[in-house]
Backbone bond lengths (Angstrom), bond angles and torsions (degrees), N, CA, C in turn:
res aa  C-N    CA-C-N  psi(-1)  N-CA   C-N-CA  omega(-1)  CA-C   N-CA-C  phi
1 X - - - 1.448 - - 1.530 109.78 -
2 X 1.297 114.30 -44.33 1.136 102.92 179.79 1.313 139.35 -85.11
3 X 1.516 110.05 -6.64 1.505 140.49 166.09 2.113 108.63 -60.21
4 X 1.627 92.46 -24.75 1.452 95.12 -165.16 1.469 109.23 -83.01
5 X 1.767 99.07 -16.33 1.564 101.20 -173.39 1.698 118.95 -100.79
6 X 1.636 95.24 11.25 1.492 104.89 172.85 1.375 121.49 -70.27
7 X 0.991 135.65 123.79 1.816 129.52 173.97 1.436 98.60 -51.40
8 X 1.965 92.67 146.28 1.211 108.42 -178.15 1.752 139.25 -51.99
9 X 1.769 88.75 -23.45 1.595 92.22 168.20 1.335 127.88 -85.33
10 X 1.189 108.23 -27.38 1.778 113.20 157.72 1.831 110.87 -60.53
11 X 1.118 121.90 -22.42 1.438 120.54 177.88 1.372 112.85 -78.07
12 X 1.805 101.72 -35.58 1.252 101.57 179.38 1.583 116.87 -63.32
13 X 1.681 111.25 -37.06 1.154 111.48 -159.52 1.111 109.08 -84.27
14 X 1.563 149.37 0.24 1.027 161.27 -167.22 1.315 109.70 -112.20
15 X 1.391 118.82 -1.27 1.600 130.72 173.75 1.221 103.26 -89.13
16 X 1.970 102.91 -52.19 1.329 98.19 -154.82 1.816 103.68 -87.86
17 X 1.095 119.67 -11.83 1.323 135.91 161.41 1.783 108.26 -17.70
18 X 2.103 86.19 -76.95 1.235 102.37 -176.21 1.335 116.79 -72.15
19 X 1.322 113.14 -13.99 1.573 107.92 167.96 1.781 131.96 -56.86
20 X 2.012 97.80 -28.05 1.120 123.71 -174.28 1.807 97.58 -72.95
21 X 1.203 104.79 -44.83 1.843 112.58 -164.39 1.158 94.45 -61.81
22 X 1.267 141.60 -25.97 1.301 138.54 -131.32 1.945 80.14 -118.70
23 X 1.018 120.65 -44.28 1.840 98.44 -175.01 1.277 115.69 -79.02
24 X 1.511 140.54 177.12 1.262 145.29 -110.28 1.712 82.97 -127.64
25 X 1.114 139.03 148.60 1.455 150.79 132.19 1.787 104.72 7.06
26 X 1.264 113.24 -81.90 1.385 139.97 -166.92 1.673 100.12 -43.27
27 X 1.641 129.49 -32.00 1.007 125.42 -152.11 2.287 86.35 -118.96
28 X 0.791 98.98 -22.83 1.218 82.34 -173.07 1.994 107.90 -106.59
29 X 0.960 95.58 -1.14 1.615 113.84 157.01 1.767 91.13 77.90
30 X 1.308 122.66 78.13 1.528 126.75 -168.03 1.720 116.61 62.54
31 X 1.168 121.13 -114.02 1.365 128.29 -176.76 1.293 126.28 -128.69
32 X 1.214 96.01 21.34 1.894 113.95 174.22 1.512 114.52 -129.98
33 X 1.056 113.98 155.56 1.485 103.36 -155.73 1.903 88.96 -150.64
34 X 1.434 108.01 126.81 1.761 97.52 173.80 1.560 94.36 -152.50
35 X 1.804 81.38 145.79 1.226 107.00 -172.26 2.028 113.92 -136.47
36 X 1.088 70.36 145.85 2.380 75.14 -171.84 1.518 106.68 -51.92
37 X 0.765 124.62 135.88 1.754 131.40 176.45 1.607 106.10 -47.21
38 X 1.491 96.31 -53.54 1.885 104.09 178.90 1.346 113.99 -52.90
39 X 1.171 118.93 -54.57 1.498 134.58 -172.88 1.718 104.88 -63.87
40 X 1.362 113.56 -42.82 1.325 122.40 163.03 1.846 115.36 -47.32
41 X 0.911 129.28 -68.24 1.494 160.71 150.27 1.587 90.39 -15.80
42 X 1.207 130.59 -77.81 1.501 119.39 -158.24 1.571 89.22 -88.37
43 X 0.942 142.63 -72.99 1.613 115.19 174.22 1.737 127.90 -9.21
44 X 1.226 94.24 -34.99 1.254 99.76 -178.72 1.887 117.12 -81.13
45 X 1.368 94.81 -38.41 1.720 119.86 -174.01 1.615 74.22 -67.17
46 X 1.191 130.59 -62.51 1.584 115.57 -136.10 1.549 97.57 -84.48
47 X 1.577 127.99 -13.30 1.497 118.06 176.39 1.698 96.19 -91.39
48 X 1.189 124.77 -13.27 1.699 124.48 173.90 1.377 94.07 -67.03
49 X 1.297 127.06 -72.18 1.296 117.16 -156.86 1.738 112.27 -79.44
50 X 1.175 123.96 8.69 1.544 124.30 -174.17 1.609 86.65 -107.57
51 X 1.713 128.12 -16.56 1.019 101.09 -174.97 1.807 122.57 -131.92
52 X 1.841 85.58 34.44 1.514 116.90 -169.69 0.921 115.24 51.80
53 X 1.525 128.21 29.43 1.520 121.22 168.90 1.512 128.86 -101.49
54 X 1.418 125.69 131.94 1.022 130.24 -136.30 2.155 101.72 -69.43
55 X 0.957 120.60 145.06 1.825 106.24 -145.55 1.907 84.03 -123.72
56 X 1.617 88.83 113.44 1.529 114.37 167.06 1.746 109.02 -52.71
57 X 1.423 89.09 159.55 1.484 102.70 170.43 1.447 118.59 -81.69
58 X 1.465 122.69 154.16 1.105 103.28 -175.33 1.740 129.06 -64.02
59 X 0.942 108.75 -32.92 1.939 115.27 164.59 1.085 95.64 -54.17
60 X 1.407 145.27 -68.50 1.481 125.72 -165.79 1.448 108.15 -70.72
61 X 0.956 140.63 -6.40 1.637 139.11 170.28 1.448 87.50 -65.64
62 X 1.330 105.18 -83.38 1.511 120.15 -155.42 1.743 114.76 -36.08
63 X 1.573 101.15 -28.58 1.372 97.09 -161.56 1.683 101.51 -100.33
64 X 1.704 125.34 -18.18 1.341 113.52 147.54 1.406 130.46 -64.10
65 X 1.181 110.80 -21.03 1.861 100.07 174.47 1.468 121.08 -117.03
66 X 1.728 107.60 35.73 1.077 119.51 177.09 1.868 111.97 -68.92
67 X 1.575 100.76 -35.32 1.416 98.41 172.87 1.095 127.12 -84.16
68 X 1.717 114.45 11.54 1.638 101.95 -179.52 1.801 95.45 -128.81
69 X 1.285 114.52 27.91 1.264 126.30 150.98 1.375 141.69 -172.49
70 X 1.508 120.77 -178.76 2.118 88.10 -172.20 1.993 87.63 -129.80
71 X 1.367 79.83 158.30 1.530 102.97 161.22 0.946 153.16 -56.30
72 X 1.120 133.98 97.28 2.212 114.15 -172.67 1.742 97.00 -122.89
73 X 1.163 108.73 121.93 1.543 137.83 139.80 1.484 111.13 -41.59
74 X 1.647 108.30 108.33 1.459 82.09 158.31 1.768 92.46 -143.91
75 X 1.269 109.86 -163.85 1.407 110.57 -170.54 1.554 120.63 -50.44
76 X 1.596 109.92 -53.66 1.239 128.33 144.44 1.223 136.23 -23.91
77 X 0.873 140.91 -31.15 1.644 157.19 -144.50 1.265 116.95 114.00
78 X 1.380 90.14 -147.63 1.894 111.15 -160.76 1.575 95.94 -103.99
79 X 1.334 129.34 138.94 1.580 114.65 154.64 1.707 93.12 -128.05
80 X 1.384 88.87 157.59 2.165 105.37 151.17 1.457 106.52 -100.65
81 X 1.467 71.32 148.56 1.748 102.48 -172.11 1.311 109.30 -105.50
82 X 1.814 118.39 103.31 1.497 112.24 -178.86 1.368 100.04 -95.55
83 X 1.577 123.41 150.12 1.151 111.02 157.11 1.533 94.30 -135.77
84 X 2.074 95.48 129.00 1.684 139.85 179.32 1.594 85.42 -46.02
85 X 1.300 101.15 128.60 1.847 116.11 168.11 1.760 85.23 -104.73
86 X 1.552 84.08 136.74 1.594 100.19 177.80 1.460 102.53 -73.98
């Protein structure tokens, strides 16, 4: 019940979370896992709309799954920083 009343981008991120736990060492480069903010962002648009859910802006993405990951700046852009729960 209470999983149902989470906004959709926290649902998302808790999918793709476990999607991360779920691949092998080799692919997630030890126990940290990073990914581009943008690339993050349409992952997200494209599991919103595959799963009719109405698809946040990117500031409101960013600022619901601020607690279930952190930020790094780098020259390139923005990435999130997952880190694989054993």
């Amino acid at each position: 019940m209470k999983d149902r009343s989470l906004p959709n981008t926290v649902k998302f991120i808790k999918e793709y979370q476990e999607t991360l736990n779920n691949l092998d060492s080799d692919t997630t480069l030890g126990h940290m896992f990073n990914v581009r903010a943008s690339d993050l962002y349409q992952k997200y648009k494209d599991w919103a709309i595959k799963n009719t859910e109405k698809v946040a802006t990117n500031t409101k993405f960013g600022m619901d799954i601020k607690s279930y990951t952190n930020k790094m700046m780098k020259r390139d852009g923005t990435y999130y920083v997952f880190n694989k729960k054993e």
